[in-house]
C-alpha positions in Angstrom: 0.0 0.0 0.0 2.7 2.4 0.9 4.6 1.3 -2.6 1.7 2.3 -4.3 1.1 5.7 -2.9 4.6 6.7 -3.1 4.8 5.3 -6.8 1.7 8.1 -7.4 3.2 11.3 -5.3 5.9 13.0 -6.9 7.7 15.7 -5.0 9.9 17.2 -7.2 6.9 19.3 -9.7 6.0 20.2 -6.3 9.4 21.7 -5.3 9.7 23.2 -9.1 6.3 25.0 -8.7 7.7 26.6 -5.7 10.8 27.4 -7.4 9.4 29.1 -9.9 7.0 31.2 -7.5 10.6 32.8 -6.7 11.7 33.5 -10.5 8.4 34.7 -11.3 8.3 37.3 -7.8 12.0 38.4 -8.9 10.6 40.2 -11.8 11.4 37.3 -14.4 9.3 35.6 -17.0 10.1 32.4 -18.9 10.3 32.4 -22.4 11.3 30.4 -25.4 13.1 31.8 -28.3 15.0 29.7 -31.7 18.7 31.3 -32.2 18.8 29.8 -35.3 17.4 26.7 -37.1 18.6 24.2 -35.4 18.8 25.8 -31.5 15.9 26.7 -29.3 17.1 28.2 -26.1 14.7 28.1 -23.0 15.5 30.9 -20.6 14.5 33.5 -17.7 14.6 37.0 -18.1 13.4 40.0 -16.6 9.4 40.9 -17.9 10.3 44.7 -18.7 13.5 46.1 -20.6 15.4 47.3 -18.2 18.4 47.5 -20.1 18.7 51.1 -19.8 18.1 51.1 -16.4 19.9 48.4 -14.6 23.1 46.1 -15.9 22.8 42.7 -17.2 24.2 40.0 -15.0 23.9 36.3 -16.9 23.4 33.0 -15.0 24.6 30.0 -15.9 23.7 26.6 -14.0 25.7 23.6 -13.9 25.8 19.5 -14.4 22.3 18.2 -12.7 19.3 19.9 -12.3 17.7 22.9 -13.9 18.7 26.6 -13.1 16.1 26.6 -10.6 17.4 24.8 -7.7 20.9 26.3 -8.9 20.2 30.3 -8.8 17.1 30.4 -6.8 18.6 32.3 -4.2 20.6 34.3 -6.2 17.9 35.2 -8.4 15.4 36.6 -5.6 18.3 38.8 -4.3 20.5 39.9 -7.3 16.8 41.4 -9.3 17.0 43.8 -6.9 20.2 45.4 -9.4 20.7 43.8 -12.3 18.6 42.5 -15.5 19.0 38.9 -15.2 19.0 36.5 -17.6 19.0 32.5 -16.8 18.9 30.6 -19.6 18.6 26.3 -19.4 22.0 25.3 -21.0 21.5 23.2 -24.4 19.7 19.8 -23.2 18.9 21.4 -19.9 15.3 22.2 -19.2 13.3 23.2 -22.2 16.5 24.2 -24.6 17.6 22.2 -27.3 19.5 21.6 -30.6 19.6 19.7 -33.6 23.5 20.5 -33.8 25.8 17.5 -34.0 27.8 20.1 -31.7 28.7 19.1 -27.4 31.4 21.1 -26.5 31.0 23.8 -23.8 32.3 26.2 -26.5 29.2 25.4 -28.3 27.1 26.2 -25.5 28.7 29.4 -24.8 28.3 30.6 -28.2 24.6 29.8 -28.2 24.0 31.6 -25.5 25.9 35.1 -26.9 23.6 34.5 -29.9 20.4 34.3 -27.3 21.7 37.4 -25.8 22.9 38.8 -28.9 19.1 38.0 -30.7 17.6 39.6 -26.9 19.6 43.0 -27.1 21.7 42.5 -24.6 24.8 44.6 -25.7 26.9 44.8 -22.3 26.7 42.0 -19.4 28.8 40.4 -16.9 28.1 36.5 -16.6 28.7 34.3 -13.1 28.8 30.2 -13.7 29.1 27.6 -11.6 30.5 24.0 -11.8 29.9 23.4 -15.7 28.4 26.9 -16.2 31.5 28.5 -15.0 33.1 26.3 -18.2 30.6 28.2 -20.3 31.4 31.7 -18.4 34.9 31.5 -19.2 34.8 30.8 -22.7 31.9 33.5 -23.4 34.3 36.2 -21.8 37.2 34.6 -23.5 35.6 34.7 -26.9 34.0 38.5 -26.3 35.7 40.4 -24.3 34.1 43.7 -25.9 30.8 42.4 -24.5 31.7 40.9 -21.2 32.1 43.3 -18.4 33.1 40.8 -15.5 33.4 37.4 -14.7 32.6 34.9 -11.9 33.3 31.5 -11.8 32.6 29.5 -9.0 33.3 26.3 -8.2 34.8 25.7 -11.3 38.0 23.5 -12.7 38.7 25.8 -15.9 42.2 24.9 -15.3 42.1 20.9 -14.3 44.1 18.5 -16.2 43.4 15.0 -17.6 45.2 13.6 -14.1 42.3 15.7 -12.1 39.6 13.9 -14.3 41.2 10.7 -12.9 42.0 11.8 -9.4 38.4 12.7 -9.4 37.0 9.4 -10.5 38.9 8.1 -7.3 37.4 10.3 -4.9 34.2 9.7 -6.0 34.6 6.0 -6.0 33.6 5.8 -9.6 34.8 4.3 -12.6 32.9 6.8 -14.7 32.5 10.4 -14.7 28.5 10.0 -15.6 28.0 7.5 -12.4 28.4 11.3 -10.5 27.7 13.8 -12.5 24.7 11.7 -14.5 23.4 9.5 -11.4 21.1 6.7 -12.7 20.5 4.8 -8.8 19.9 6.0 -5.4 23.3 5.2 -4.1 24.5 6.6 -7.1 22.7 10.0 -6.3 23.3 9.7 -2.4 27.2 9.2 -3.7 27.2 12.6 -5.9 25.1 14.9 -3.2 28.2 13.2 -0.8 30.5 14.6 -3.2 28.8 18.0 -4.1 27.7 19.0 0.2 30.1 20.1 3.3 27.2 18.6 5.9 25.7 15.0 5.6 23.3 13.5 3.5 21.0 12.1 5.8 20.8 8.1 5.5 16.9 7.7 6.2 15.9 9.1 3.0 14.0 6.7 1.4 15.0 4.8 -2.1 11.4 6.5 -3.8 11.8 9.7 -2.8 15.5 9.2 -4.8 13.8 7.9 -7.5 11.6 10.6 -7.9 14.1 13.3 -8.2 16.5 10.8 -10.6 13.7 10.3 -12.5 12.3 14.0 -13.1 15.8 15.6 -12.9 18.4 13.6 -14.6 16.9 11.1 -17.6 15.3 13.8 -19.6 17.4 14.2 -22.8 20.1 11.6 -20.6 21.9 10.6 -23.8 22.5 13.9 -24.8 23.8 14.8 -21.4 25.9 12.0 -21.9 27.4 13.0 -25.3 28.0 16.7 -23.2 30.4 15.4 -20.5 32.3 13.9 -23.2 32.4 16.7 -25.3 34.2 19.0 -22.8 37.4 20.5 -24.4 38.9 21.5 -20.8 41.1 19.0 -19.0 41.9 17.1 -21.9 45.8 17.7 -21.4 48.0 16.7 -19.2 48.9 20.6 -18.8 46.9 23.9 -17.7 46.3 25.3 -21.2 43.4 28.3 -20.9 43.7 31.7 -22.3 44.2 34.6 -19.9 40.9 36.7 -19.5 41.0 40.7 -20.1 38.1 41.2 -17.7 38.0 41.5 -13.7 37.5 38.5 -12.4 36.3 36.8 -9.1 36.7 33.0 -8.6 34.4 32.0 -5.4 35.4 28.6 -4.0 33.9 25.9 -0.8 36.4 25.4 1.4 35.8 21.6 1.2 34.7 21.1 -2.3 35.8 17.6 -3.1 34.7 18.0 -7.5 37.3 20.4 -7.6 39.4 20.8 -5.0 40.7 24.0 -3.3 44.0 24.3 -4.4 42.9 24.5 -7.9 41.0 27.5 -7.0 44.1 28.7 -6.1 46.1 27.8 -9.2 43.3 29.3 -11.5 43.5 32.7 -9.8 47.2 32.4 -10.8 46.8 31.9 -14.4 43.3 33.5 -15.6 44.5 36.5 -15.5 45.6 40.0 -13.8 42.7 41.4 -12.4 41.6 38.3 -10.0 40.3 37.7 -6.9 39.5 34.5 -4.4 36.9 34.1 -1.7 36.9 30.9 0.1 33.4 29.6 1.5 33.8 27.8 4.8 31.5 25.1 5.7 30.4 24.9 2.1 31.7 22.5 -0.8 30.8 22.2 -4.6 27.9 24.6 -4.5 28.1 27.0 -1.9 25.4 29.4 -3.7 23.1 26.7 -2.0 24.7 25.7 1.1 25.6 29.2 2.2 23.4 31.9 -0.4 23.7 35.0 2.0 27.3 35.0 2.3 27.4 33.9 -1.2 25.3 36.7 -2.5 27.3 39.2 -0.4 30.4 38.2 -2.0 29.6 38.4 -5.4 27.5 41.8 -5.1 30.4 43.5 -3.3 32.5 42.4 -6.4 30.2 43.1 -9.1 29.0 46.6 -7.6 32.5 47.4 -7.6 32.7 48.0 -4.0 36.0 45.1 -3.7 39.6 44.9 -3.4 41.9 43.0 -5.8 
């Protein structure tokens, strides 16, 4: 009897609906809009122009789940000063393509041409985890357009040995068994991995289920053909470009996808306007664990009102 109920009951629309409640109360409006003939991008953004009135600060989400239980909290207090626009990276959400095309390169193109096709002139962009992949490229590739940068949590500079020094840590013997989990233990593994405090054991096997199943097999090929599509960390050297821009790298203390000390080592070879702020208590996505000091951070940076 209890099978059955919990087969019917699905939490996660649930969670999404409220999720949205906050995109929708922060001044923002989904829409849908092609880029070209074979990409449809999928993206939040706010309901008026206020282009003229407000700078444009881009979002872009990570592996897993939509950009709604990745930006939520940034979202309801960043509106407050800048135009923001979220769009779901290609096979994320709603957005899609009939491109051949996986690199991240490709996704940070498509999303100048959304922004290009939407008006949007002059922005900065923030990107976490795999976003911050796409971050660095877009203000790699126009710097004209870019005004600053943050990347959180994000390797730009691993290696091939941190791909396999990851796979260890993780106990996997493939990246997709973390990044794309298909079982409960594979998805209590990855929030392991991803959290500073404990998953709690007495989570029941459904209720895993339910969010594997509504968050991670949509479009799960696709996702798979992404993760080995990524250009960065296929050397056994750091080889990235420097980036013109100012830039802020924000890091959890204990993040165990990319560790630390390559935090450090990115701030070293990005460029020469960059700053790091370590997250205590927090690991791969402090924006979640911690959002307050988070948000603090990264407005103090992009306002201007921070030291190099």
């Amino acid at each position: 009897m209890a099978t059955s109920a919990s087969s019917c009951f699905s939490l996660v629309p649930f969670i999404e609906t409220q999720f949205r409640k906050t995109f929708t109360s922060s001044g923002l409006c989904s829409k849908t809009l092609a880029i070209d003939s074979d990409t449809t991008f999928h993206y939040w953004s706010p309901k008026e122009d206020l282009s003229s009135k407000l700078p444009s600060l881009v979002l872009l989400h990570g592996f897993g789940a939509n950009p709604l239980w990745q930006w939520r909290n940034q979202v309801r207090y960043l509106s407050q000063y800048f135009a923001i626009y979220v769009p779901d990276l290609i096979f994320f959400g709603e957005s899609t393509t009939n491109s051949k095309e996986r690199s991240e390169v490709f996704q940070a193109v498509s999303v100048a041409k959304l922004l290009e096709k939407l008006g949007v002139v002059k922005y900065s962009v923030m990107g976490t985890s795999y976003g911050g992949f796409v971050a660095y490229h877009i203000a790699r590739l126009w710097p004209e357009r870019v005004e600053k940068v943050v990347i959180a949590s994000s390797g730009v500079n691993m290696t091939r040995q941190d791909n396999v020094e990851l796979l260890k840590r993780g106990k996997v013997e493939k990246i997709d068994d973390l990044l794309l989990p298909s079982s409960p233990d594979q998805l209590r593994n990855t929030i392991r991995m991803c959290t500073y405090r404990r998953f709690p054991i007495y989570v029941p096997d459904f209720v895993l289920k339910d969010f594997l199943s509504n968050l991670f097999e949509e479009n799960r090929k696709e996702k798979l053909e992404l993760l080995e599509g990524v250009t960065l960390g296929r050397e056994d050297v750091i080889s990235i470009s420097r980036l013109q821009q100012e830039v802020l790298i924000v890091w959890g203390e204990h993040d165990q996808i990319f560790p630390l000390q390559r935090g450090y080592e990115l701030k070293e070879v990005i460029g020469d306007n960059v700053r790091i702020e370590v997250m205590p208590k927090t690991s791969h996505i402090p924006q979640v664990e911690n959002p307050k000091l988070y948000n603090n951070i990264v407005m103090k940076f992009l306002s201007g009102n921070s030291s190099s």
